[in-house]
PADRENNU-268184 format. One line per field, with one value per residue (C-alpha): residue in three letters; residue number from 1; y, x, z. Coordinates in nm, 4 decimals. Each point is the difference from the previous one (the first is absolute). Layout:
% PADRENNU-268184
residuo <- Ala:...;
num <- NUM:...;
y <- Y:...;
x <- X:...;
z <- Z:...;
***
This chain:
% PADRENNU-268184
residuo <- Unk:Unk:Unk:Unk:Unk:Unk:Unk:Unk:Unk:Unk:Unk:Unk:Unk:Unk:Unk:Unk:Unk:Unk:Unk:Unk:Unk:Unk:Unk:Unk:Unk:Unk:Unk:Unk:Unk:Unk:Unk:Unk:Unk:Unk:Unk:Unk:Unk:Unk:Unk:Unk:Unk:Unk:Unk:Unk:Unk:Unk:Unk:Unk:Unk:Unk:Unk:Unk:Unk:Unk:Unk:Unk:Unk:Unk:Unk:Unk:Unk:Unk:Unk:Unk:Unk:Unk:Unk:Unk:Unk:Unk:Unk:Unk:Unk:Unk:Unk:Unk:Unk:Unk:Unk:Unk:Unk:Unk:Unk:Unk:Unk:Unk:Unk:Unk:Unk:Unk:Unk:Unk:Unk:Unk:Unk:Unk:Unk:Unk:Unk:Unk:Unk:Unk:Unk:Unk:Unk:Unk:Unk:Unk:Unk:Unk:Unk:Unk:Unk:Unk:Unk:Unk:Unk:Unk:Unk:Unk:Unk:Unk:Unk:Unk:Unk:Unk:Unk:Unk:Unk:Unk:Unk:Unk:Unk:Unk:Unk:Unk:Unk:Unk:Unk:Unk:Unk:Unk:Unk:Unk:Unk:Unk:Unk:Unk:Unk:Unk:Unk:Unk:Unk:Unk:Unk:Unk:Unk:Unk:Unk:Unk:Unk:Unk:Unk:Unk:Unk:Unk:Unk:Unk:Unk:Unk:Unk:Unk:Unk:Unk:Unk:Unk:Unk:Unk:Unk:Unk:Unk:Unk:Unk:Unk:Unk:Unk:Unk:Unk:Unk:Unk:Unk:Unk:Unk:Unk:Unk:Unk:Unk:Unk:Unk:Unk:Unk:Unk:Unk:Unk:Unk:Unk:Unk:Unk:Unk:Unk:Unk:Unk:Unk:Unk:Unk:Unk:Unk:Unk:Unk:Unk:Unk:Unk:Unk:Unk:Unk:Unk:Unk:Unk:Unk:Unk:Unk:Unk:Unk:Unk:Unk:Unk:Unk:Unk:Unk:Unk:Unk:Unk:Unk:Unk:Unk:Unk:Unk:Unk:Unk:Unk:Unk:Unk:Unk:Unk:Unk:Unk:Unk:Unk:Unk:Unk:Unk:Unk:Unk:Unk:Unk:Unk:Unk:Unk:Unk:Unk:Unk:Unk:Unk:Unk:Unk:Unk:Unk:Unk:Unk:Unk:Unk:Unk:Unk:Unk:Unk:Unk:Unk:Unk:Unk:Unk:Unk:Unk:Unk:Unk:Unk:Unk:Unk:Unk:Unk:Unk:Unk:Unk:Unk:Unk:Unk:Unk:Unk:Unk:Unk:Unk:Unk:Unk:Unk:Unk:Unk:Unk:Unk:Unk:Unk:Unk:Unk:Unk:Unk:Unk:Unk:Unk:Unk:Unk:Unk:Unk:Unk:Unk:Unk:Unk:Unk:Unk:Unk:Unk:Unk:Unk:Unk:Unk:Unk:Unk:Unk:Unk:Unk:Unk:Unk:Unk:Unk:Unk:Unk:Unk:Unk:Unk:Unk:Unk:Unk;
num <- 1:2:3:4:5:6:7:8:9:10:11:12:13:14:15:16:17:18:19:20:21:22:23:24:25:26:27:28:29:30:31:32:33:34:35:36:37:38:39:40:41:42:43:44:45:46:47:48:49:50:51:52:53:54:55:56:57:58:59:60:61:62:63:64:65:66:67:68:69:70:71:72:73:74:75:76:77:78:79:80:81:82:83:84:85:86:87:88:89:90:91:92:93:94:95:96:97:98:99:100:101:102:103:104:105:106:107:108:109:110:111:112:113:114:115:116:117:118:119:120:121:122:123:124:125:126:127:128:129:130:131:132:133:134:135:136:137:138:139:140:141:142:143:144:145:146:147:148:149:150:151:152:153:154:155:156:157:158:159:160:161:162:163:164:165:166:167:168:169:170:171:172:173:174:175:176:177:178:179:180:181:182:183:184:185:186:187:188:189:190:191:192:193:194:195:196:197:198:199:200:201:202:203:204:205:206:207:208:209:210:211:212:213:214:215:216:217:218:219:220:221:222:223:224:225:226:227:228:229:230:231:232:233:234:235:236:237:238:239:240:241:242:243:244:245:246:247:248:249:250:251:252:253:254:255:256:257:258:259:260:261:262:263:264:265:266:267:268:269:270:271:272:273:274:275:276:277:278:279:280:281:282:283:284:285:286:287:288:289:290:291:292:293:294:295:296:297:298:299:300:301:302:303:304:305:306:307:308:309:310:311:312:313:314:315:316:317:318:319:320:321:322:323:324:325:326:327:328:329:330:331:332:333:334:335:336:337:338:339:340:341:342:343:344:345:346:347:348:349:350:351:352:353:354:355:356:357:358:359;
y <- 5.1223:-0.0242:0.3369:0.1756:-0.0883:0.3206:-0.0577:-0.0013:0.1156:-0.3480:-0.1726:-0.2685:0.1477:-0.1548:-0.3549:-0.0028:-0.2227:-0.1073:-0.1404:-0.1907:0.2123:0.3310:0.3069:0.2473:0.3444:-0.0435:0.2810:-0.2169:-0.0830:-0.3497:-0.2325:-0.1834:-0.3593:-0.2534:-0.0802:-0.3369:-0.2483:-0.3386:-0.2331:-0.4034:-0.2495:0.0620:0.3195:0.3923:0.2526:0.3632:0.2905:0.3473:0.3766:0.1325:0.3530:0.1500:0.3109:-0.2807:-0.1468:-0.0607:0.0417:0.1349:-0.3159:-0.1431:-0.3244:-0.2222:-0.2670:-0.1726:-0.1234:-0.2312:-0.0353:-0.2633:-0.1501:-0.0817:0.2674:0.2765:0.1291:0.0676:-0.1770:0.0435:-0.2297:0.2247:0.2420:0.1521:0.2419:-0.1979:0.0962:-0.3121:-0.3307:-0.3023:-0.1802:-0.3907:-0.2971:0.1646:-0.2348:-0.0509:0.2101:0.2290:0.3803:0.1520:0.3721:0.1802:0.3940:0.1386:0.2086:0.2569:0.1140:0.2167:-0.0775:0.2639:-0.1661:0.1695:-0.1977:-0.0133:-0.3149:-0.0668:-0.1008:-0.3718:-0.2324:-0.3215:-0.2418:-0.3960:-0.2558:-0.2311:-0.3326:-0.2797:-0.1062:-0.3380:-0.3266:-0.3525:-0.1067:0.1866:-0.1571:-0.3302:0.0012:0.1181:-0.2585:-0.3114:0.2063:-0.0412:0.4194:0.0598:0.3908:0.0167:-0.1419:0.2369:0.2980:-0.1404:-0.0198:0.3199:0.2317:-0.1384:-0.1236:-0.3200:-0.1363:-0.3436:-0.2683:0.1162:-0.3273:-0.0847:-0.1453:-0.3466:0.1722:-0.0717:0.2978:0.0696:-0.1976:-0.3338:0.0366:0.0163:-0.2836:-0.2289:0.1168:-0.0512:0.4312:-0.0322:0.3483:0.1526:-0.1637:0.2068:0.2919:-0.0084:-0.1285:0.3208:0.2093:-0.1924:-0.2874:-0.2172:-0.3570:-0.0827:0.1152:-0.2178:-0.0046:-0.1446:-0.3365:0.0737:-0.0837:0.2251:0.0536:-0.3185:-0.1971:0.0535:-0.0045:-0.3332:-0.1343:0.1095:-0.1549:0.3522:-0.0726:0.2991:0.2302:-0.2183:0.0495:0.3240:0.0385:-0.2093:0.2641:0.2863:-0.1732:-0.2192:-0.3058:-0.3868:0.0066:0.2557:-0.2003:0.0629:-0.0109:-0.3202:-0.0716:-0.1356:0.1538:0.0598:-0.3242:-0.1381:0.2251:-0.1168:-0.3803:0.0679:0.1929:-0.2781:0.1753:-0.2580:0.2153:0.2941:-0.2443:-0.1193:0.3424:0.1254:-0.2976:0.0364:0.3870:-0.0806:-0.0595:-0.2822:-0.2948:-0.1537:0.3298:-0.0859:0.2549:0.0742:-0.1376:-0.3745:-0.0435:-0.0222:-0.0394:0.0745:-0.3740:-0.0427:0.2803:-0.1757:-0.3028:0.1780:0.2609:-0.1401:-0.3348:0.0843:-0.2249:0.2428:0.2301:-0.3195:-0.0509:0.3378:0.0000:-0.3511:0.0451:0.3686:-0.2159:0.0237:-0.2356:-0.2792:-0.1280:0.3772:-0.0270:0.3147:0.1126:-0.3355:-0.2101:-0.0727:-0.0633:0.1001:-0.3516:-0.0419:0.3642:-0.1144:-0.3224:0.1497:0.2327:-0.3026:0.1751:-0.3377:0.1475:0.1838:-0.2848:-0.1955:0.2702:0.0750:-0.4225:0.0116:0.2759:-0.1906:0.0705:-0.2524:-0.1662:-0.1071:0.2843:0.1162:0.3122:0.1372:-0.1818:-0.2817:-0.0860:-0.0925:0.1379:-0.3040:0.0287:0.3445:-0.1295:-0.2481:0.2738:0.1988:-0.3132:0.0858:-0.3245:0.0454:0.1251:-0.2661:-0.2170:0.1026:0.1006:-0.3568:-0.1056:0.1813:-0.0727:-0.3521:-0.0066:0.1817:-0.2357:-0.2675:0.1334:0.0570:-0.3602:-0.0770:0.1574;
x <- -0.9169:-0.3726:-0.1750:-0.2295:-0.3637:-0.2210:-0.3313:-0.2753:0.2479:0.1020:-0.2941:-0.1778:-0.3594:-0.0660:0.0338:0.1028:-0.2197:0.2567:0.2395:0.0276:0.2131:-0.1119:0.0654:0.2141:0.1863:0.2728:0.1843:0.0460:0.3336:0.0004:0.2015:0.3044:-0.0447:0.0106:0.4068:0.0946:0.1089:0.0771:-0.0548:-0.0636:-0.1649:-0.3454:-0.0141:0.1090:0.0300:-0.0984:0.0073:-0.0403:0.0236:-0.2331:-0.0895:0.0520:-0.2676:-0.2655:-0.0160:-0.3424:-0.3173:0.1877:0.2185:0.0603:-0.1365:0.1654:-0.1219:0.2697:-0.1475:0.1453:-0.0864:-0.2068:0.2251:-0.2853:-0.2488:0.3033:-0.2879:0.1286:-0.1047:0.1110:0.2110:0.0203:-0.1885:0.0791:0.2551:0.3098:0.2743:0.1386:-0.1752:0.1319:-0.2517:0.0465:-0.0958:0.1787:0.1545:0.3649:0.1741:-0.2908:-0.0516:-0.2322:-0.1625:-0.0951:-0.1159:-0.0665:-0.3154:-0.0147:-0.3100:-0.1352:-0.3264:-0.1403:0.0084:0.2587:0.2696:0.3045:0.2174:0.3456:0.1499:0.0577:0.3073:0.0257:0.1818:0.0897:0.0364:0.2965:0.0491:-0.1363:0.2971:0.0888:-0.0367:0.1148:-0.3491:0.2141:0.3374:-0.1297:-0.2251:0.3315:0.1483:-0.2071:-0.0598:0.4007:-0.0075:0.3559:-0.0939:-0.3169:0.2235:0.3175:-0.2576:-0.1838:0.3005:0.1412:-0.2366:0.0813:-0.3877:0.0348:0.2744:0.1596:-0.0678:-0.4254:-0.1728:-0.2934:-0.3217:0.1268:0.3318:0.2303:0.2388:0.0361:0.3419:-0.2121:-0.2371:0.2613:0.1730:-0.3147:-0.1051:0.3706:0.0318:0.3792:-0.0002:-0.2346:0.2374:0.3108:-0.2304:-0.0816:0.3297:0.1260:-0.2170:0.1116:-0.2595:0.0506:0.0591:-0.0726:-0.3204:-0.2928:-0.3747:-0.1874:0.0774:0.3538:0.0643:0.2319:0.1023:0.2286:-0.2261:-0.3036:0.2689:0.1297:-0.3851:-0.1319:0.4023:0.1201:0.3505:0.1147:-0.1547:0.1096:0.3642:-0.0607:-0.1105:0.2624:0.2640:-0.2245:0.0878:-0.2970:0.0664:-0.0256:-0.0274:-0.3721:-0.3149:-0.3834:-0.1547:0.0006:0.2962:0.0286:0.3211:-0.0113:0.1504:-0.3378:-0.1781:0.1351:-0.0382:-0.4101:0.0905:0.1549:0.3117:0.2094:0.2953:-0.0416:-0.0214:0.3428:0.1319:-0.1151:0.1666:0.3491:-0.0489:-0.0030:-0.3657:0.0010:-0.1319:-0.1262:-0.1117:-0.3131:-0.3470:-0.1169:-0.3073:0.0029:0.3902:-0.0030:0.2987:-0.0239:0.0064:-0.3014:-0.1879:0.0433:-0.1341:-0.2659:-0.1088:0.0259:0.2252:0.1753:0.3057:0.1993:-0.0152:0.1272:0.2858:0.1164:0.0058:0.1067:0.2774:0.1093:0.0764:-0.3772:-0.0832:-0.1892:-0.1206:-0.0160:-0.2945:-0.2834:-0.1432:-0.2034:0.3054:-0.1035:0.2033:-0.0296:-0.0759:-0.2541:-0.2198:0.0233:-0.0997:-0.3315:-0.0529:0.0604:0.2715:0.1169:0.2429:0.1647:-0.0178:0.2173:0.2383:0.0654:0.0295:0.2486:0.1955:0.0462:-0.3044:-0.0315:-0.3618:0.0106:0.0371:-0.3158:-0.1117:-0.0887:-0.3162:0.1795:-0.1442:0.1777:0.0115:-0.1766:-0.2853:-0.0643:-0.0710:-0.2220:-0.1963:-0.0590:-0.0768:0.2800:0.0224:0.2669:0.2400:-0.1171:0.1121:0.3848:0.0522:-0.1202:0.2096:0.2880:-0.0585:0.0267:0.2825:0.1660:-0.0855:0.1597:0.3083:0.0309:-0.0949:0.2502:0.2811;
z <- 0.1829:-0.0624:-0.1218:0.2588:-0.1308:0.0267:0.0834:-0.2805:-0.2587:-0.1304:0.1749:-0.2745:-0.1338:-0.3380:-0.1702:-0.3507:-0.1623:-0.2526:0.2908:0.2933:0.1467:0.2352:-0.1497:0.2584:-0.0883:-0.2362:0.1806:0.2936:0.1320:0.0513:0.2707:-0.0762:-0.0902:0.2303:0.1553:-0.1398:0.3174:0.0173:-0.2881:0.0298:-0.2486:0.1290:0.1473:-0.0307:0.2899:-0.0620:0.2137:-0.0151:0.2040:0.2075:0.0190:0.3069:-0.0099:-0.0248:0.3165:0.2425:-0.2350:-0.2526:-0.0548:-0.3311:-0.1283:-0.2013:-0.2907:-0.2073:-0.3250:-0.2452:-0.3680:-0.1745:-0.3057:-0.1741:0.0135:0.1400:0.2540:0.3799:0.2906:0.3864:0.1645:0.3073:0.1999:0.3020:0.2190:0.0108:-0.2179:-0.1574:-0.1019:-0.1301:-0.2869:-0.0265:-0.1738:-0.3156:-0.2818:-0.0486:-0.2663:-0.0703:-0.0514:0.1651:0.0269:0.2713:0.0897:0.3617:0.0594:0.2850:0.0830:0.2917:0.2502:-0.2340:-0.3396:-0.1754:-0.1309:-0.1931:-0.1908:-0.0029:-0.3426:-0.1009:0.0482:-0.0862:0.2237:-0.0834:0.2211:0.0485:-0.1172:0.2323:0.2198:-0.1213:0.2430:0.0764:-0.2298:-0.2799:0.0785:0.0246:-0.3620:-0.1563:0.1194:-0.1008:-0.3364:-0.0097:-0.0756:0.0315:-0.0974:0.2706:0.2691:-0.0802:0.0039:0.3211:0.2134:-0.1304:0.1502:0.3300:0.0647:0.0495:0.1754:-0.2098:0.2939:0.0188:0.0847:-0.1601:0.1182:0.0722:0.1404:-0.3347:-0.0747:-0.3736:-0.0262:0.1372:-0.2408:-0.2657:0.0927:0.0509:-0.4143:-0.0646:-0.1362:-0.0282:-0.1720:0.3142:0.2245:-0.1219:-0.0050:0.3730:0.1097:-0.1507:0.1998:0.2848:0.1173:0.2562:-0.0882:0.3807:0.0253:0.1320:-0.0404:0.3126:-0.0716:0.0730:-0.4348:-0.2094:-0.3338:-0.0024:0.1015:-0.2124:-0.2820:0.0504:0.0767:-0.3270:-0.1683:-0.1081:-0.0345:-0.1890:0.3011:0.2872:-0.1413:-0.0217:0.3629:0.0905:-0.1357:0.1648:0.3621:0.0555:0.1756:0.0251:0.3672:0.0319:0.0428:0.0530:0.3328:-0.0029:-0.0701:-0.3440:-0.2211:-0.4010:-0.0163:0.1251:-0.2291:-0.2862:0.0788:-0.0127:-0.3751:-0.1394:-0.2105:0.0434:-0.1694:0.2001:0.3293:-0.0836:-0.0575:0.3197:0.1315:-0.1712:0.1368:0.3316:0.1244:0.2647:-0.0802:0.3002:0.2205:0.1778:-0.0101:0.3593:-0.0241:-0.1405:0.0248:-0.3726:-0.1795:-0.3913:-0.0601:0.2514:-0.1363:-0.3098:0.1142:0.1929:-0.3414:-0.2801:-0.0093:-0.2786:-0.0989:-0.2324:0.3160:0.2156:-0.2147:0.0071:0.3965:0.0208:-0.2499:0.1575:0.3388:0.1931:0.2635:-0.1441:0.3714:0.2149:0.1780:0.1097:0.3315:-0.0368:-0.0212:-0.3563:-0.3091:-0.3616:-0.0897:0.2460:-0.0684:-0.3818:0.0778:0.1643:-0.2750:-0.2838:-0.1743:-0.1806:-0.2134:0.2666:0.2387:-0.2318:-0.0401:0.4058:0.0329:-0.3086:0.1716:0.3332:0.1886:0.2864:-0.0183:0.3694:0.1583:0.2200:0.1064:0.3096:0.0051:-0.0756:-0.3644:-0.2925:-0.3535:-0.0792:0.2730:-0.1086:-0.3776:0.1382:0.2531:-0.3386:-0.2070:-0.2312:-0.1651:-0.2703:0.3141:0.2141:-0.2120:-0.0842:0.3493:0.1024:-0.2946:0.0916:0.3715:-0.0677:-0.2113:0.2769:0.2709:-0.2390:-0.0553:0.4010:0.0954:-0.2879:0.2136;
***
């Protein structure tokens, strides 16, 4: 309990010239330091008893004063009549000291001793998680996700859980990590992508095996509609492609938007005839048409993919076939001035024509 103050008998007269500090009645019985409440990163909670014989215009008033580090002088942090305050805007992990004054409406005063309180470590946060992972900090992450802070599937800013950012860097080691603690292989960011997919886009084919065997599957897609087999025809990795292939991934699923199969994707992207040749080989379509009515040989005949063009007319592709605009491969070419096209297609068109008036 605080000590009844008597009036005038521990009341402040002098100023010792050698100190900051007032000089009061060494015989005085001074209050008990402030109670200790709750603790954060940022702030501490004190309280502290009220006596009851001072009540009215004898009530007590109270300053709580914390220390200087640097010059160890006193100042107040609180004045008033309440009996608990909480200070904030503290540092995380620091000590701090602090003293409660009582003081009456007639000057005297006493002070409680000092205690030193520190603050708690700042909680930790998906910012945290997320650094640890693109740093690859296999100790950061297991200390992150111990504390229970941050829960493993925290998006950030662009919506990509830790595990999706793994995969897209290709963190094989980060993967097992949060697998382990139990991340979700089917989680999406807003564009409806997961860890698969960005994987097989940027031709990870360590971690898209490893997702595989963690229960992701061939059959999710984006919003629009567009599988990791899709993804991986615009990365090029012609190896992993035919994995994914031999694994199960369908070969001629169609997006939702275009009607794209991986082939016409291909033709579409990037026209790449190693990527061709895996599809074409693995059994695609050489002449499945999109919501247009178009064919693989016609979009790459638009787009000037030479090489590609060859390789679709190689594999079968029929050059007469019209979409549903009713142009041909070769009119296409010739809309885009692709003049190296135009001229096998017309080539091929011709020899074609030949070998049916031949018949």
């Amino acid at each position: 309990m605080l000590q009844r103050l008597t009036k005038g008998a521990h009341r402040s007269q002098e100023h010792n010239k050698n100190s900051k500090h007032h000089v009061y009645d060494a015989l005085l019985d001074s209050p008990n330091p402030p109670v200790v409440g709750k603790i954060s990163h940022h702030s501490i909670e004190l309280s502290w008893e009220q006596d009851p014989m001072h009540r009215g215009d004898k009530r007590l008033k109270f300053a709580l004063e914390e220390e200087d580090k640097r010059t160890s002088d006193f100042s107040t942090v609180y004045v008033g009549y309440a009996d608990s305050y909480t200070i904030d805007g503290l540092e995380p992990l620091h000590s701090y000291k602090y003293r409660l004054k009582v003081a009456t409406n007639d000057g005297d005063f006493s002070l409680s001793p000092t205690i030193t309180v520190c603050t708690s470590r700042e909680p930790f946060n998906s910012d945290h998680l997320h650094r640890a992972t693109m740093k690859a900090d296999l100790e950061a992450i297991s200390k992150i996700l111990a504390t229970g802070d941050v829960t493993v599937d925290v998006n950030d800013k662009i919506g990509y859980t830790p595990l999706m950012n793994a995969a897209q860097r290709g963190l094989l080691e980060v993967i097992e990590l949060l697998l382990e603690h139990h991340a979700d292989v089917h989680a999406i960011n807003s564009s409806g992508k997961n860890s698969l997919i960005v994987a097989s886009y940027a031709g990870h084919g360590a971690v898209v095996k490893r997702l595989r065997e963690a229960g992701a599957q061939w059959t999710c897609c984006d919003k629009g509609g567009s599988t990791p087999l899709h993804w991986a025809i615009d990365g090029g990795n012609c190896e992993l492609i035919q994995w994914m292939i031999d694994d199960g991934a369908p070969v001629d699923i169609k997006d939702k938007t275009s009607g794209w199969t991986p082939l016409l994707r291909c033709a579409a992207i990037t026209g790449d005839p190693s990527v061709a040749e895996v599809l074409l080989s693995s059994g695609a379509e050489v002449d499945c048409t999109d919501i247009d009515g178009k064919t693989a040989l016609m979009i790459a005949s638009l787009n000037g993919y030479m090489a590609f063009v060859e390789k679709l007319v190689e594999n079968g592709a029929d050059v007469t076939l019209m979409s549903g605009h009713g142009k041909t491969a070769l009119e296409m070419a010739q809309s885009f001035d692709r003049r190296m096209v135009v001229k096998y297609l017309a080539n091929e068109m011709g020899t074609e024509q030949k070998e049916k008036h031949h018949v």
